[in-house]
LUMDREN-603084 format. One record per atom (N, C-alpha, C): x, y, z; residue number from 0; atom name. Coordinates in nm, 4 decimals. Layout:
<sites>
        X        Y        Z num atomo
        X        Y        Z NUM    CA
...
</sites>
This chain:
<sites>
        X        Y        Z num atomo
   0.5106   0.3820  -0.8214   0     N
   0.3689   0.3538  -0.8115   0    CA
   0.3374   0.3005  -0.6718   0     C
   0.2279   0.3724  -0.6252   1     N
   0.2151   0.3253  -0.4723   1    CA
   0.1197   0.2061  -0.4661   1     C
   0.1442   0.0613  -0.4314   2     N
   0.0464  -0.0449  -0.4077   2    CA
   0.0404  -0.0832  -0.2852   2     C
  -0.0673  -0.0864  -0.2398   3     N
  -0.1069  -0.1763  -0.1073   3    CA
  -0.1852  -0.3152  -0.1679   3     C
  -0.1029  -0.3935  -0.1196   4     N
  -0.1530  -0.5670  -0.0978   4    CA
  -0.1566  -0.6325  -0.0034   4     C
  -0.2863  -0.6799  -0.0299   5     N
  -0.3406  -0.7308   0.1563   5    CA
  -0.3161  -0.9168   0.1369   5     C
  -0.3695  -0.9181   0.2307   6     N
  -0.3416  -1.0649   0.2799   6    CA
  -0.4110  -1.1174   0.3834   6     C
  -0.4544  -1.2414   0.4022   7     N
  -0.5171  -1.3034   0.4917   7    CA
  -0.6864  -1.3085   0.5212   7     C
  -0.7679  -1.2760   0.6212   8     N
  -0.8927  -1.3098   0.6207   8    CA
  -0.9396  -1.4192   0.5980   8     C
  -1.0992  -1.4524   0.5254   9     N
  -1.1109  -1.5440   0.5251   9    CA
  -1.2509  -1.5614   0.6032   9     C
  -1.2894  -1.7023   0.6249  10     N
  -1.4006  -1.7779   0.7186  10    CA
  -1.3401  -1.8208   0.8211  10     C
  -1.4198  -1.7465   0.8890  11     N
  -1.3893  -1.7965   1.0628  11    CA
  -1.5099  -1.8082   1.1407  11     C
  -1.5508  -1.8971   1.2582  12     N
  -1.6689  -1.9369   1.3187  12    CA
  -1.6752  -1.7897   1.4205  12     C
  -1.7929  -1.7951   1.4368  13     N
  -1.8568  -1.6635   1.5982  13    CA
  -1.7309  -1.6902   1.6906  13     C
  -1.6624  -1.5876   1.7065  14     N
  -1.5607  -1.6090   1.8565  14    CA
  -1.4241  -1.6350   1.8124  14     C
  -1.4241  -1.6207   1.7052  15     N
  -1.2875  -1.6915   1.6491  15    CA
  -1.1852  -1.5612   1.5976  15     C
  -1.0579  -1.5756   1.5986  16     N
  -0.9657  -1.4649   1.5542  16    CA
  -0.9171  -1.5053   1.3898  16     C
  -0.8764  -1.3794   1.2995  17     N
  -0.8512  -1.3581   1.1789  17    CA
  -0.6687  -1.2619   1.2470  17     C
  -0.6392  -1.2299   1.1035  18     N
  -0.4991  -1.1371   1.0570  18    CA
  -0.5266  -1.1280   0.9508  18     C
  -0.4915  -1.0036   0.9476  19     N
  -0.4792  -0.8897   0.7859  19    CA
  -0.3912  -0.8180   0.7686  19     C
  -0.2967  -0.8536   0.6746  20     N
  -0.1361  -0.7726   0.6812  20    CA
  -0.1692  -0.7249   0.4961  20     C
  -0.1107  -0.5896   0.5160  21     N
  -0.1191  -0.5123   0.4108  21    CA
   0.0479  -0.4843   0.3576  21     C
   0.0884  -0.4762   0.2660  22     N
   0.1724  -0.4913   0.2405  22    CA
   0.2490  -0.3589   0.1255  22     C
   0.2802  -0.2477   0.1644  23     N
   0.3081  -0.1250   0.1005  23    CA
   0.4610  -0.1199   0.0466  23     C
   0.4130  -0.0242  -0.1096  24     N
   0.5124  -0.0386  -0.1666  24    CA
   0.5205   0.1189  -0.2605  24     C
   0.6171   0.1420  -0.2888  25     N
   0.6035   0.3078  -0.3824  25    CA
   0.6298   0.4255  -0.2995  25     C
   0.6111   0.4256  -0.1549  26     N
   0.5826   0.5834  -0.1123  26    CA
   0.6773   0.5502   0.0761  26     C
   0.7445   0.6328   0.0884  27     N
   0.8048   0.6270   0.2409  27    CA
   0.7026   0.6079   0.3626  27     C
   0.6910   0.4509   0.3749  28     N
   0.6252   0.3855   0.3921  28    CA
   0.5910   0.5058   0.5912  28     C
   0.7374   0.4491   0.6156  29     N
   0.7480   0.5386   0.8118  29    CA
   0.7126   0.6753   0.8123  29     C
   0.6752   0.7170   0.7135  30     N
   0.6559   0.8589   0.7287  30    CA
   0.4793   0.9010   0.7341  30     C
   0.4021   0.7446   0.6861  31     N
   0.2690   0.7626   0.6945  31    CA
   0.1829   0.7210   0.8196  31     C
   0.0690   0.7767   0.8364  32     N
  -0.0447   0.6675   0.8790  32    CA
  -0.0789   0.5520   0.7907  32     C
  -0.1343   0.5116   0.8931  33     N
  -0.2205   0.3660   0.7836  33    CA
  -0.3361   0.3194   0.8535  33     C
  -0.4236   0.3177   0.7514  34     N
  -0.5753   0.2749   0.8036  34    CA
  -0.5924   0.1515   0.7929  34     C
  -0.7218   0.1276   0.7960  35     N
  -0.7925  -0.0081   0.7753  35    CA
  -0.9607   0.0176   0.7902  35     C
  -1.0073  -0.0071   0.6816  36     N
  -1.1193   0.0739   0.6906  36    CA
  -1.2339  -0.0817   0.6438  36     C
  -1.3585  -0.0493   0.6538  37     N
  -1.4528  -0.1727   0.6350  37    CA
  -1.5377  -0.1168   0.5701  37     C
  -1.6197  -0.2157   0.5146  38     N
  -1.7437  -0.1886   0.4245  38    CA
  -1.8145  -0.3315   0.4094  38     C
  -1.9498  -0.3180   0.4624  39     N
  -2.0427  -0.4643   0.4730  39    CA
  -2.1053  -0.4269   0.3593  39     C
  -2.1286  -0.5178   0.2834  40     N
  -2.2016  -0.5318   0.1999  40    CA
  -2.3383  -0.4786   0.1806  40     C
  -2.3599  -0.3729   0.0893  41     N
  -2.5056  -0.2689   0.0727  41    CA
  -2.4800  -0.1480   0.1607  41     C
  -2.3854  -0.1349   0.2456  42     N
  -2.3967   0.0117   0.3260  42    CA
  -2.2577   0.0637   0.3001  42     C
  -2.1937   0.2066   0.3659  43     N
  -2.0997   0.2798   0.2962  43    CA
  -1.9477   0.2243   0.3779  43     C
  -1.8679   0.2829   0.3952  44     N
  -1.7564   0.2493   0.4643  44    CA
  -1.7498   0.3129   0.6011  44     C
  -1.6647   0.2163   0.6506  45     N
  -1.6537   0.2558   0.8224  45    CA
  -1.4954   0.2227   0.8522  45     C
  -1.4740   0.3425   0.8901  46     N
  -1.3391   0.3784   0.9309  46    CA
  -1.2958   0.2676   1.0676  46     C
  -1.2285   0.1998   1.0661  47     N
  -1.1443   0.1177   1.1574  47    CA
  -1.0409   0.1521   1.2616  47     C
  -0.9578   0.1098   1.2272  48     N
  -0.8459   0.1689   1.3315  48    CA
  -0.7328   0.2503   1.2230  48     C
  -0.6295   0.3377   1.2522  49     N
  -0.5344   0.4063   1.2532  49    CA
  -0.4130   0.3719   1.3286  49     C
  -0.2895   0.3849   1.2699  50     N
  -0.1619   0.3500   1.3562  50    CA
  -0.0937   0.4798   1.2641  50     C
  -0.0331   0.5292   1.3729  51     N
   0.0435   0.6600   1.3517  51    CA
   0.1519   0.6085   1.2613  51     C
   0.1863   0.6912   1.2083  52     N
   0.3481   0.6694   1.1506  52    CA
   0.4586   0.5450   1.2011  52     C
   0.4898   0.6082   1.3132  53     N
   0.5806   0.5698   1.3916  53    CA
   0.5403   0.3821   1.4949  53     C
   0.4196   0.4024   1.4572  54     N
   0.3270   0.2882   1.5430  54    CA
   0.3265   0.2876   1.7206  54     C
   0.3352   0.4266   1.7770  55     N
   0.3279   0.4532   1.8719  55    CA
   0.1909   0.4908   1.9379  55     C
   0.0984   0.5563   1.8094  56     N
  -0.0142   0.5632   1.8797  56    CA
  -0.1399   0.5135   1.7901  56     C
  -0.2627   0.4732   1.8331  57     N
  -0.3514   0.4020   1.7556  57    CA
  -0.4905   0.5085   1.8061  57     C
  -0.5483   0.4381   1.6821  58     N
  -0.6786   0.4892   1.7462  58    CA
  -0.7489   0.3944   1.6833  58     C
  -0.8882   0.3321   1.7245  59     N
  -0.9799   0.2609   1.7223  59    CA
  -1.1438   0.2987   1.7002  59     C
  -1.2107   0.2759   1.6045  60     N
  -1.3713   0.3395   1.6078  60    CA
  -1.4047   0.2356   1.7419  60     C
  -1.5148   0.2665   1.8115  61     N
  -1.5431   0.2360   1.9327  61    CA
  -1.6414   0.0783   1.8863  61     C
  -1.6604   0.0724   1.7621  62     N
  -1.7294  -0.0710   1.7225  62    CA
  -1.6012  -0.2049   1.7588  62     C
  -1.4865  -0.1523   1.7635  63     N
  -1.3814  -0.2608   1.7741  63    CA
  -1.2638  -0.2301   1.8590  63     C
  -1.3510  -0.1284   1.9646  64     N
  -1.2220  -0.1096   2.0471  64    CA
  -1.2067  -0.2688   2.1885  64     C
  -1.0669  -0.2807   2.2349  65     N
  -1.1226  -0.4568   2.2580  65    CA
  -1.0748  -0.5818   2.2178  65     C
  -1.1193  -0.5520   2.0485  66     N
  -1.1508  -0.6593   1.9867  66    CA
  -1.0506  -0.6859   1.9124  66     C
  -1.0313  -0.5527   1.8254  67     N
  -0.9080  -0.5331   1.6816  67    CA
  -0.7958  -0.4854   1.7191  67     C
  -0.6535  -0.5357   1.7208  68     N
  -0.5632  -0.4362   1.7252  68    CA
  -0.4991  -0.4369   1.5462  68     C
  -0.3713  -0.3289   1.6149  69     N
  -0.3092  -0.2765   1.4727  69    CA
  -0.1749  -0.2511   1.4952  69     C
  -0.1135  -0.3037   1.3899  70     N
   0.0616  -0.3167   1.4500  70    CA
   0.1198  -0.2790   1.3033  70     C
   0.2735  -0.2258   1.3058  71     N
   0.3173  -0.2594   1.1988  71    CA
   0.4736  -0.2121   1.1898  71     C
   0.5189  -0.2794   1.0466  72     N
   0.6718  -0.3160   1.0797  72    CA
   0.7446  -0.2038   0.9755  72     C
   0.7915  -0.1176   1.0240  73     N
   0.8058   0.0053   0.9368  73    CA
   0.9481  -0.1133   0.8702  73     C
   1.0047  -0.1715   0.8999  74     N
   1.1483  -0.2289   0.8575  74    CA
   1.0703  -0.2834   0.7321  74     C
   0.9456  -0.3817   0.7073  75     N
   0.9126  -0.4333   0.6277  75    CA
   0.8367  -0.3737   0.5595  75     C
   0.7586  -0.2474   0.5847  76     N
   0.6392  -0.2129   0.5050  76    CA
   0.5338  -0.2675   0.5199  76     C
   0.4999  -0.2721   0.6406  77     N
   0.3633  -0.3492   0.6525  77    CA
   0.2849  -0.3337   0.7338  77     C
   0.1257  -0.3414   0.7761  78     N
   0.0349  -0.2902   0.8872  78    CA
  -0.0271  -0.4415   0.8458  78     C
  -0.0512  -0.4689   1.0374  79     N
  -0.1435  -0.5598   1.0247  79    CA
  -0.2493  -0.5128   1.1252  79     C
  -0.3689  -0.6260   1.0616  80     N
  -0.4864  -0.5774   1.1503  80    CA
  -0.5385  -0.7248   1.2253  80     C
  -0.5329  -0.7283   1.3755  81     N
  -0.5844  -0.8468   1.4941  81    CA
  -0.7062  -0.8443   1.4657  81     C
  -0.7814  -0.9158   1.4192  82     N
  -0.9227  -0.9532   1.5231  82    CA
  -1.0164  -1.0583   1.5867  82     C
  -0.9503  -0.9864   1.7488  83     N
  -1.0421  -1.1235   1.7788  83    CA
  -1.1798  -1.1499   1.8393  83     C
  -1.2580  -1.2632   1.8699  84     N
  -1.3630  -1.2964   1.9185  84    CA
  -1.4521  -1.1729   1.8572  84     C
  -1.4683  -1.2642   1.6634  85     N
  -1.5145  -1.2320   1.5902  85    CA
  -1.6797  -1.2633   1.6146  85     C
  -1.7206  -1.1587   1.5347  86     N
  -1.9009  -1.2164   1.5501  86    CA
  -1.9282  -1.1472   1.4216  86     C
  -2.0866  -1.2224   1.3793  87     N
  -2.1359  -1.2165   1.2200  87    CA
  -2.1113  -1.0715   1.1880  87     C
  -2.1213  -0.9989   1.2876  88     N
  -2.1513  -0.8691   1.2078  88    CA
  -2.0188  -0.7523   1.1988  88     C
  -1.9022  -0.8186   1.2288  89     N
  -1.7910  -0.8093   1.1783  89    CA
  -1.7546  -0.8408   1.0017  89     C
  -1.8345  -0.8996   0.9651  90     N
  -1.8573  -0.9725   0.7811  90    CA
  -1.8137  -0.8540   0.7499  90     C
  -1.7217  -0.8177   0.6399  91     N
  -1.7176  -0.6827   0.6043  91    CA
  -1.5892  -0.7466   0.4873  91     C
  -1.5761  -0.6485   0.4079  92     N
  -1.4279  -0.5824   0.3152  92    CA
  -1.3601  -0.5611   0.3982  92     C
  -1.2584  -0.5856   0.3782  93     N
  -1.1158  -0.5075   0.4826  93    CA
  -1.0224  -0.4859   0.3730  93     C
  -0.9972  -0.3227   0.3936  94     N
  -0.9270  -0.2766   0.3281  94    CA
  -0.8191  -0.1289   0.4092  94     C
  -0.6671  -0.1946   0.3819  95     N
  -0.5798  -0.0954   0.3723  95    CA
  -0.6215   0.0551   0.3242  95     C
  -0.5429   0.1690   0.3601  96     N
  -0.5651   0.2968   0.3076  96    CA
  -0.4445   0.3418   0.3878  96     C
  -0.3752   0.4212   0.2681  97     N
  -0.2710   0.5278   0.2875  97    CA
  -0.2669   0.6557   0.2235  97     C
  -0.2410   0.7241   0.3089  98     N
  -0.2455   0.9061   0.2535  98    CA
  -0.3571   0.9519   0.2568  98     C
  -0.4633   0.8699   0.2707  99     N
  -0.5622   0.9062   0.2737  99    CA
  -0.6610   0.8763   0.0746  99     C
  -0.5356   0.8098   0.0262 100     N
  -0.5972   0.8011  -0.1493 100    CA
  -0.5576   0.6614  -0.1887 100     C
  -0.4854   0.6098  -0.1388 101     N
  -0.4371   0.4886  -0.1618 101    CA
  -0.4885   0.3724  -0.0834 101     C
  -0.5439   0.2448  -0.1571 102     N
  -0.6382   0.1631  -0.1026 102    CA
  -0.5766   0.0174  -0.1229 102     C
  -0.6121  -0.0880  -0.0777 103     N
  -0.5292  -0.2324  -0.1209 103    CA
  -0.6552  -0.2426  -0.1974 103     C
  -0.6789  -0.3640  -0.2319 104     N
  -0.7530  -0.4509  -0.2765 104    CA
  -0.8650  -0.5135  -0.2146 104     C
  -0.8453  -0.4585  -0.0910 105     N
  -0.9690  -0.5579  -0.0136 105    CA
  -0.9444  -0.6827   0.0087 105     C
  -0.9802  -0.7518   0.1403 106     N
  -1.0173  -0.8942   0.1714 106    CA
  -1.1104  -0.9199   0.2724 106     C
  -1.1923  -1.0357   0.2273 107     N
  -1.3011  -1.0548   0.2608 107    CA
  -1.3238  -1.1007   0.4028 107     C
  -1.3714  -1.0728   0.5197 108     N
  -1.4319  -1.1708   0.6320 108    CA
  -1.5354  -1.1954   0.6565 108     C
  -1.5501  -1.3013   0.6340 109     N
  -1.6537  -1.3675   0.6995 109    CA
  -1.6946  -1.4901   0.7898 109     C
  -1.7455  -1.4140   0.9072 110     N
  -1.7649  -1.5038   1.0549 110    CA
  -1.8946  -1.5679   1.0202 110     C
  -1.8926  -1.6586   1.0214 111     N
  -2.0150  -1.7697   1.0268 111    CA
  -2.0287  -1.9045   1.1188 111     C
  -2.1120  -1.9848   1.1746 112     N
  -2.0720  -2.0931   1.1907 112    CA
  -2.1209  -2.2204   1.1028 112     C
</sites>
């Protein structure tokens, strides 16, 4: 059974940095991409960043290029997501995605002061 479980987020003030480590299990973990995708509350989802398989190459939507990075530890099974010098309208779901069908659970950020 393939699970993604996330971790971290949270409340953080305008300007401030978060971590989001997803945590995969069920499926050959080095052989995938892995997303990280968002969704603010009342509107649809917005694709985030991407880390190749191998974690050699990334790609970034241009709302968080900068800001977010994306790393991950094929030894452990895991993608994390940086972000820093957060602002309100970063507030969103953060959620893992693999294969393109497989989703974590979501965790929440929210920048406020």
């Amino acid at each position: 059974e393939v699970q993604l479980v996330e971790s971290g987020g949270g409340l953080v003030q305008p300007g401030g940095s978060l971590r989001l480590s997803c945590a995969a299990s069920g499926f050959t973990f080095s052989s995938y991409a892995m997303h990280w995708v968002r969704q603010v509350p009342g509107k649809g989802l917005e694709w985030v960043l991407t880390i190749n398989s191998g974690g050699g190459t990334t790609n970034y939507a241009d709302s968080v290029k900068g800001q977010f990075t994306i790393s991950r530890d094929n030894t452990k099974n895991t993608v994390t997501l940086g972000m820093n010098s957060l602002k309100p309208e970063d507030k969103a779901g953060y959620y893992c995605n693999a294969r393109g069908s497989y989703w974590g659970q979501g965790r929440q950020v929210t920048v406020s002061s």
